[in-house]
C-alpha positions as CSV (number, residue, x, y, z in Angstrom):
1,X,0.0,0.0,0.0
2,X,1.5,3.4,-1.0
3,X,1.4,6.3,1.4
4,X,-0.9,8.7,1.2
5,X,-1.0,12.4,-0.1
6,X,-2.6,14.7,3.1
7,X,-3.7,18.2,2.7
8,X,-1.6,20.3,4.1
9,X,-4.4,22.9,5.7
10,X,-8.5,22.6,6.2
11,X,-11.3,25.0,5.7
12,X,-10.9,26.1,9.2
13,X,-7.7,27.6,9.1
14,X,-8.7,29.8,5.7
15,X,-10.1,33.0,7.5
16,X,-6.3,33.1,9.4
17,X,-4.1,32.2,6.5
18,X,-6.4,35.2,4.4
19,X,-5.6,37.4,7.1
20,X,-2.0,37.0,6.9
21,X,-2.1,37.0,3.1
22,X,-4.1,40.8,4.2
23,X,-1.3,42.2,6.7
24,X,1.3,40.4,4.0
25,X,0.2,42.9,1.6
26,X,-1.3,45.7,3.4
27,X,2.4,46.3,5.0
28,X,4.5,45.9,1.5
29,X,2.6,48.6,0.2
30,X,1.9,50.7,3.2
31,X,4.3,52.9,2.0
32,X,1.9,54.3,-1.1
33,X,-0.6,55.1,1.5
34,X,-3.2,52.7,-0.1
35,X,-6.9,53.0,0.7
36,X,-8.2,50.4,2.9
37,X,-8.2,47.2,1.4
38,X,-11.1,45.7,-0.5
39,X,-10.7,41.5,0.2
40,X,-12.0,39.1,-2.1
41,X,-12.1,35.5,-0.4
42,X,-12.2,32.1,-2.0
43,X,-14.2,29.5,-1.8
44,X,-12.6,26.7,0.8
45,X,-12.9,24.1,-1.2
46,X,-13.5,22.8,-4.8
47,X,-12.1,26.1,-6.1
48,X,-9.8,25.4,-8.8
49,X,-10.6,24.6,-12.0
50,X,-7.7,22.4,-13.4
51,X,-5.2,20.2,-11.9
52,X,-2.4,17.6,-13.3
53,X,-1.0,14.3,-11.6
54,X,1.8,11.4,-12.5
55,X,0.3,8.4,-12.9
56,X,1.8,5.6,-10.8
57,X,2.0,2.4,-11.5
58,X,2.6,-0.5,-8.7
59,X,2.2,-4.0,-10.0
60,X,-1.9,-4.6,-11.3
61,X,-2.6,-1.0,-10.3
62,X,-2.1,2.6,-10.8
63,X,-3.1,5.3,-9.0
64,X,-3.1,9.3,-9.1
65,X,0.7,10.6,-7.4
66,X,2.0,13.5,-6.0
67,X,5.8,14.2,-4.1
68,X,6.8,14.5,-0.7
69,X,8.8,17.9,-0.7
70,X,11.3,16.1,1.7
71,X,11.6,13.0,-0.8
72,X,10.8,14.1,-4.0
73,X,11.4,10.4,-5.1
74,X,8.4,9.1,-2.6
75,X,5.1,9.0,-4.6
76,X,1.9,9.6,-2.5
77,X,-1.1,8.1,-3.9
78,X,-4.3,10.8,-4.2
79,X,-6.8,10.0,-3.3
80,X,-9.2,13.4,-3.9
81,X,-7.9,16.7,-4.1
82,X,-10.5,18.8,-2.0
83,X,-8.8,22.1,-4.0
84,X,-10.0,21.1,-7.2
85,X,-13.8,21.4,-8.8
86,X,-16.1,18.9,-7.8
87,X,-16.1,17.7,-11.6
88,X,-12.1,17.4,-11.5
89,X,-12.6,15.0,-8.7
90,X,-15.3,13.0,-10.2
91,X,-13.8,12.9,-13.4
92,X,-10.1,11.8,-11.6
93,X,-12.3,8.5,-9.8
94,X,-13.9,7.3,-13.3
95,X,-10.8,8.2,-15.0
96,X,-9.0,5.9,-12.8
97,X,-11.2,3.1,-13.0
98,X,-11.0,3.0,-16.9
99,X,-7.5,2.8,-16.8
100,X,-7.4,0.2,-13.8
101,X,-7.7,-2.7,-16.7
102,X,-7.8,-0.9,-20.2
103,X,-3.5,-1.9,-21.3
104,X,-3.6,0.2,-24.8
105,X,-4.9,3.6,-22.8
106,X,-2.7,2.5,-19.5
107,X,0.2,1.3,-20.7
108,X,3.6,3.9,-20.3
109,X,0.7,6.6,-19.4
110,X,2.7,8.9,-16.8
111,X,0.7,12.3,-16.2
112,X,-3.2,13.3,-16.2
113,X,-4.1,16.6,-16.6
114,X,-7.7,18.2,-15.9
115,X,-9.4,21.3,-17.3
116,X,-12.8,22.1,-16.2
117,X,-15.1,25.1,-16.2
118,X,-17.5,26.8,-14.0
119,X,-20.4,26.3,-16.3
120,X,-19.6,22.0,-16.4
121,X,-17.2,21.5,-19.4
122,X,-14.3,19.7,-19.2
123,X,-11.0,18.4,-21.0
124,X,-8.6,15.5,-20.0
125,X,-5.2,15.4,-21.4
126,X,-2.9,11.8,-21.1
127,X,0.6,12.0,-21.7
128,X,2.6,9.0,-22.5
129,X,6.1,8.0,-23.0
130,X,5.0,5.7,-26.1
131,X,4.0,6.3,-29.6
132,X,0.1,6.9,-29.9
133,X,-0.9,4.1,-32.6
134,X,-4.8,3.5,-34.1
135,X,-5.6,0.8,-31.4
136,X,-4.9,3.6,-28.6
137,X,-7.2,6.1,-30.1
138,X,-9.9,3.7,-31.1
139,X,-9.8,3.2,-26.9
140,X,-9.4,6.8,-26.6
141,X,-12.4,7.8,-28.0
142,X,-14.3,5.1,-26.7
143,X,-13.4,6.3,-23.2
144,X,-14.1,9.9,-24.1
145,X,-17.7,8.9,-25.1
146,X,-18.0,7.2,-21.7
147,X,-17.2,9.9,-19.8
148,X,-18.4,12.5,-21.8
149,X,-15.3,14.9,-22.0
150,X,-13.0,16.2,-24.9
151,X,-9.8,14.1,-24.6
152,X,-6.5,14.8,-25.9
153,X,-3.8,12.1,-26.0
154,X,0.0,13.5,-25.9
155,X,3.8,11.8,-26.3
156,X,7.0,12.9,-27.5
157,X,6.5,15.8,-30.8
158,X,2.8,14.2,-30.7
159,X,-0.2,15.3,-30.1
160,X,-3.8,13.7,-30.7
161,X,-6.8,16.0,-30.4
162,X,-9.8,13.3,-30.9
163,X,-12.4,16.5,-30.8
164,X,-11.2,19.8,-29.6
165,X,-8.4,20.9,-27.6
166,X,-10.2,23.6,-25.8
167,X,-13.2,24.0,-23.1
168,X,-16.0,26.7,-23.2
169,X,-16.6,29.0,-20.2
170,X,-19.6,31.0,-19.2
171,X,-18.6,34.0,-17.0
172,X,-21.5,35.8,-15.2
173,X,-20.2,39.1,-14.3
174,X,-22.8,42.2,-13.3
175,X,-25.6,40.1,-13.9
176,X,-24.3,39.4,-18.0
177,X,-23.0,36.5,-19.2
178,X,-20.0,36.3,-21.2
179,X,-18.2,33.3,-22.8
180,X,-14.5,32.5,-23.1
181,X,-12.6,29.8,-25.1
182,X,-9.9,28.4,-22.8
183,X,-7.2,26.3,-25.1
184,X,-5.2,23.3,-23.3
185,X,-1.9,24.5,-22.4
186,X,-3.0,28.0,-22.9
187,X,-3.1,30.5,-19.4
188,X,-6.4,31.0,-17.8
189,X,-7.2,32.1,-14.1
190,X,-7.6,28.8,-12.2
191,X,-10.4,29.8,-9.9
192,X,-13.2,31.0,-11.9
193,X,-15.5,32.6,-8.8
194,X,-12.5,34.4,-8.0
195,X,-12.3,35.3,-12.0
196,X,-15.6,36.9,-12.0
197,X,-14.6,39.1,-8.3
198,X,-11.8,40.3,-10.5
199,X,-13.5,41.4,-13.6
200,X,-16.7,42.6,-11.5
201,X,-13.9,44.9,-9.9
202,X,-12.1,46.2,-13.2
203,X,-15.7,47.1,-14.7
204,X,-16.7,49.0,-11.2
205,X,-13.3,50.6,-11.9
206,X,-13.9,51.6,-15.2
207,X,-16.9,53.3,-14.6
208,X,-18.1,56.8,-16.0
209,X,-13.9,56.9,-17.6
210,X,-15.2,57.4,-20.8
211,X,-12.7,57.3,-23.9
212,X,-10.7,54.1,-25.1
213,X,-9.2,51.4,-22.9
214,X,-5.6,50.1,-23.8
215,X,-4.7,46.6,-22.8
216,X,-1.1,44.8,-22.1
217,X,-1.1,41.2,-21.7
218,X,-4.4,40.5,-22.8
219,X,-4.1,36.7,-22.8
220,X,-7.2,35.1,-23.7
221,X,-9.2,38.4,-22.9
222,X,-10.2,37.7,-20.5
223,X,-10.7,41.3,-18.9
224,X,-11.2,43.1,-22.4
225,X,-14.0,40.8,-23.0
226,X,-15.6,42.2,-19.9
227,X,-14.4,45.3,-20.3
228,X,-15.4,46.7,-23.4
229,X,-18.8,47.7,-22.9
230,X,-17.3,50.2,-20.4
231,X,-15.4,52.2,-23.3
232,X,-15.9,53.0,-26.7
233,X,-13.3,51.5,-28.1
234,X,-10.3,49.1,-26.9
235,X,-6.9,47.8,-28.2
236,X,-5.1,45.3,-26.5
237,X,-1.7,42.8,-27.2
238,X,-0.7,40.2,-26.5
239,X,2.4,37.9,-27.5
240,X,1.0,34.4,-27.1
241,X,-0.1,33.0,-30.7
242,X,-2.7,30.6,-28.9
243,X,-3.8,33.2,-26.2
244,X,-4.2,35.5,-29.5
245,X,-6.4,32.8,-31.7
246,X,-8.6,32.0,-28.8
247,X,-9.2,36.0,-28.2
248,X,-10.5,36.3,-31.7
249,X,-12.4,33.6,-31.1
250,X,-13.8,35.2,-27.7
251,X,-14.2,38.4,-29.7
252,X,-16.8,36.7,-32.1
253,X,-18.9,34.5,-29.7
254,X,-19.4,37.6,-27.5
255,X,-20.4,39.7,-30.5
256,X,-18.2,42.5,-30.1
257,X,-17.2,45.2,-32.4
258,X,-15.4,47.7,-30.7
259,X,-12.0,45.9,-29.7
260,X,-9.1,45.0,-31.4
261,X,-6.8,42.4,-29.9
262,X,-3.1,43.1,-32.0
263,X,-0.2,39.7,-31.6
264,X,2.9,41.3,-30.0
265,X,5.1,41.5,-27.1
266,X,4.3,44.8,-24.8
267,X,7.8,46.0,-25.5
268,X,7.3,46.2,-29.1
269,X,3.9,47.8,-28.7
270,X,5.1,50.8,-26.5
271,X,7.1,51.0,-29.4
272,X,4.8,51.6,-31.9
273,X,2.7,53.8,-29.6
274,X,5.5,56.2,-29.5
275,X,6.2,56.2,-33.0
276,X,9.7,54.8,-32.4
277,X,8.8,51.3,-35.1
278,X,6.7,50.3,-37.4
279,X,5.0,47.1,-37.3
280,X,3.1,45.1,-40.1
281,X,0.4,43.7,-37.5
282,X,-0.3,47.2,-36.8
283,X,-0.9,48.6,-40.3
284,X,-4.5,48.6,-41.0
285,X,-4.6,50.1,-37.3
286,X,-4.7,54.3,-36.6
287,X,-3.3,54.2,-33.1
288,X,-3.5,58.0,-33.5
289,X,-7.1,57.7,-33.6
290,X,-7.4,56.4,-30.3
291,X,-8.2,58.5,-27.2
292,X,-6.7,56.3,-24.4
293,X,-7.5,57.5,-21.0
294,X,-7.1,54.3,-19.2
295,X,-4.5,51.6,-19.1
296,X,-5.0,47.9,-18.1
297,X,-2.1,45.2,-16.8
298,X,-2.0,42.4,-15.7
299,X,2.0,41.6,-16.3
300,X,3.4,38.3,-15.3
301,X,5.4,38.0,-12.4
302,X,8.2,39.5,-13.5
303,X,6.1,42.8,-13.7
304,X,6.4,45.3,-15.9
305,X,9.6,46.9,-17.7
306,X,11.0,50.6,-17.3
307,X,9.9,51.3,-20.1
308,X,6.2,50.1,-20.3
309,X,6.2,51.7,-17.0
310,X,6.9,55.1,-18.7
311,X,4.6,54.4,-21.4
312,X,1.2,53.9,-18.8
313,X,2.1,56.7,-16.8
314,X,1.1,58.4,-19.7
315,X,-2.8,57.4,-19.3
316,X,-5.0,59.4,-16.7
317,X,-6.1,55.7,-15.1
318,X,-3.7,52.8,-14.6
319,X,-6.0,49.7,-13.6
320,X,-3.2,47.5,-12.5
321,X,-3.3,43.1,-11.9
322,X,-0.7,42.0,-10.3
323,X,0.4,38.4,-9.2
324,X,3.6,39.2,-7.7
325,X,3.4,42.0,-4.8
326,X,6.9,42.2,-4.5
327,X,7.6,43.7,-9.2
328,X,4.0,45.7,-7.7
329,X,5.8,47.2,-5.1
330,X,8.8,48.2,-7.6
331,X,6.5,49.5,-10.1
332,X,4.4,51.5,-7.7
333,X,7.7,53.4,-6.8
334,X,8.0,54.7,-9.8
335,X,4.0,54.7,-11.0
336,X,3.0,56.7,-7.8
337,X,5.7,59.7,-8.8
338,X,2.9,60.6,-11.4
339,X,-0.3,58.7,-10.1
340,X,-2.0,58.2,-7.1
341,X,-3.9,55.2,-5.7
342,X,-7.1,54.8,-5.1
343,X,-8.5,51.8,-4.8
344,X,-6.6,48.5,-3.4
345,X,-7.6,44.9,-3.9
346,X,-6.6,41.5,-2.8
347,X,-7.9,38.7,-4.6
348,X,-7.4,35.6,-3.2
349,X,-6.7,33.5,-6.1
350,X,-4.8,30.5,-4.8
351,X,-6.2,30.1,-1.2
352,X,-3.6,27.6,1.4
353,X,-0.6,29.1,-0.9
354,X,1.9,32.3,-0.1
355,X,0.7,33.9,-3.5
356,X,-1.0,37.0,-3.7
357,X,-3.1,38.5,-6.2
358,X,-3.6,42.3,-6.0
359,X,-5.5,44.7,-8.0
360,X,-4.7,48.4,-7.6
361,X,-6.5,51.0,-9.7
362,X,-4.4,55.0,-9.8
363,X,-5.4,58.3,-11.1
364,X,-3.2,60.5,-12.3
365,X,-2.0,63.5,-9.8
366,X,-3.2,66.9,-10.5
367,X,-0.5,68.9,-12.1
C-alpha cells in the first residue's frame, strides 16, 4: 500500500491564513498610503478549475501521485484533491477506473491533466512515454464517449486532439453573461468565482472613464471581453499565438465590435505607440485615432519593464493586476511619482498558498 498524499491545511484555518495573506500585503505597500483594502475570499474548497498528476504504477494497479517535498522520489497516492472542482474530482475517480484494466490507454501513461469550467465542461489530457498508434485512439475515443469529456492524448513531438483541444466558459459578471474559449496549455485564471470578483472589480473601476481602454497582456481576454462595454473602443496585445487565436475567437462569440486584440510582445507595442517602429500587425490600425484614457495590466510575475512603466504613466487611469506583490511594489515606486492610488484589492486567487493576487486602480496626480 503506498502512502498517502494529506492536505496540508482545512477550511478552518482559511479566515487566518487570508488574514496574513491581508497584513502580507497591506504592510508591503503601506508605504503608497493605499486606501483600505477591498478582500476578495475564496471558496474553501472545490475552487480550482484544473489540476495535473503522475500516474503511478505499482504491479496490477495505478493510482493518481503527488511528491513528498522532503523525498521528492516518494510517490503519494491521491486519493481526492479537496482544491479542485467537484467535476475534476469526479472525473479523476472514473478516469481511474477506466484505466485500472484498459492496457492500450494505461500502458507507459505517466501524467493526467484536468481542465474544467465553471459552467460544467471539461478536457482530459494523457501524456505517455510511447508512440500513440490507431488501437490507442480507437480506446481513446471510446473512453471519451464514456465519460463525456474532450480528450486529448500527448507523447513525444505528438499530439492527438480526438475533438477539440479547448473548453468553453460562461462567465457571469454584473448580472451578464460572457463566454470564453480556454485552449489546453493556454493561461487561464484557475479559480473561476474568484475570476468573476476580479472582472466585477475592473468594470466598477472603469466606470463613467469614458474614452478608449488600452490593454497589455491580454491573454485570452479575459478582462477586455468584460471590459469593453465600459469604453468605446479598446486595443489590446498580446504575445502568445494561442492566447491570440482564442481572443479572436472570444471576440466573435461575444459579438463585439469595438475591440481589437493586436499579436505582439508589450515591449514592441510601446514602441509603436511612440512612433519609435513600425510594425506590419499594426498597419490597418490608426493608433493615432485612439483616445486612451485608461490603461489595463495584468504583467506576469516579473512585472512590468521601465519602459512600459513610462509608457502607462502616460494614461490618466492605470487599472493594475498583479500576481507578484513584491515587481507591484517596484513598479508602484515609480507609478505613484505621477499617479495616485485609489483603490486597493486583494484577490485571493490560490487560497492555502503564499501567493498574492492584487489589483490596484491609480489616477493620475493633479498637475
Amino acid at each position: 500500500m503506498s502512502d498517502l498524499y494529506q492536505p496540508g491545511v482545512t477550511p478552518e484555518q482559511y479566515p487566518e491564513l487570508l488574514e496574513q495573506k491581508c497584513q502580507i500585503l497591506t504592510q508591503r505597500l503601506s508605504e503608497f498610503s493605499p486606501p483600505e483594502l477591498e478582500v476578495f475570499a475564496s471558496r474553501t474548497s472545490h475552487f480550482r478549475l484544473r489540476a495535473e498528476f503522475r500516474l503511478w504504477h505499482s504491479g496490477d494497479r495505478c493510482f493518481y501521485a503527488m511528491f513528498d517535498p522532503e523525498d521528492r522520489k516518494k510517490p503519494l497516492e491521491v486519493l481526492d484533491f479537496p482544491i479542485a472542482s467537484a467535476l475534476v474530482n469526479d472525473l479523476m475517480q472514473r478516469l481511474l477506473a477506466e484505466l485500472q484494466h484498459n492496457q492500450p490507454l494505461r500502458r507507459k501513461l505517466f501524467q493526467v491533466e484536468f481542465l474544467t469550467t465553471l459552467s460544467g465542461d471539461a478536457l482530459i489530457t494523457l501524456i505517455y512515454h510511447k508512440k500513440l498508434d490507431d488501437d490507442w485512439e480507437i480506446e481513446a475515443r471510446a473512453l471519451m464517449a464514456r465519460l463525456n469529456v474532450a480528450l486529448i492524448g500527448r507523447s513525444r513531438k505528438q499530439k492527438v486532439v480526438l475533438e477539440r483541444d479547448y473548453v468553453t466558459e460562461q462567465l457571469e459578471v454584473d448580472g451578464q453573461r460572457y463566454g470564453y474559449r480556454q485552449i489546453e496549455g493556454g493561461f487561464t485564471q484557475p479559480n473561476g468565482a474568484m475570476n468573476q470578483h476580479m472582472l466585477s472589480w475592473a468594470r466598477s473601476c472603469s466606470a463613467g472613464i469614458g474614452g478608449d481602454l488600452l490593454e497589455l497582456y491580454c491573454g485570452n481576454g479575459n478582462f477586455s471581453i468584460a471590459l469593453a462595454n465600459c469604453f468605446d473602443r479598446v486595443m489590446a496585445t498580446e504575445i502568445s499565438k494561442t492566447s491570440v487565436a482564442a481572443a479572436q475567437i472570444n471576440i466573435a462569440d461575444n459579438q463585439i465590435d469595438n475591440l481589437i486584440i493586436a499579436r505582439l510582445a508589450s515591449e514592441d507595442f510601446v514602441q509603436a505607440l511612440r512612433g519609435e517602429k513600425q510594425f506590419e500587425r499594426l498597419k490597418d490600425i490608426d493608433l493615432g485615432s485612439y483616445d486612451f484614457r485608461t490603461v489595463l495590466v495584468d504583467p506576469p510575475r516579473a512585472g512590468l519593464d521601465d519602459e512600459s512603466v513610462k509608457q502607462v504613466q502616460g494614461y490618466d487611469n492605470i487599472i493594475y493586476i498583479s500576481c507578484n506583490p513584491e515587481t507591484l511594489q517596484a513598479n508602484l515606486r515609480l507609478l505613484s511619482q505621477t499617479h495616485t492610488i485609489q483603490r486597493f484589492a486583494l484577490f485571493d486567487q490560490f487560497p492555502y498558498t503564499h501567493h498574492i493576487e492584487t489589483g490596484v486602480l491609480l489616477t493620475r496626480k493633479p498637475v
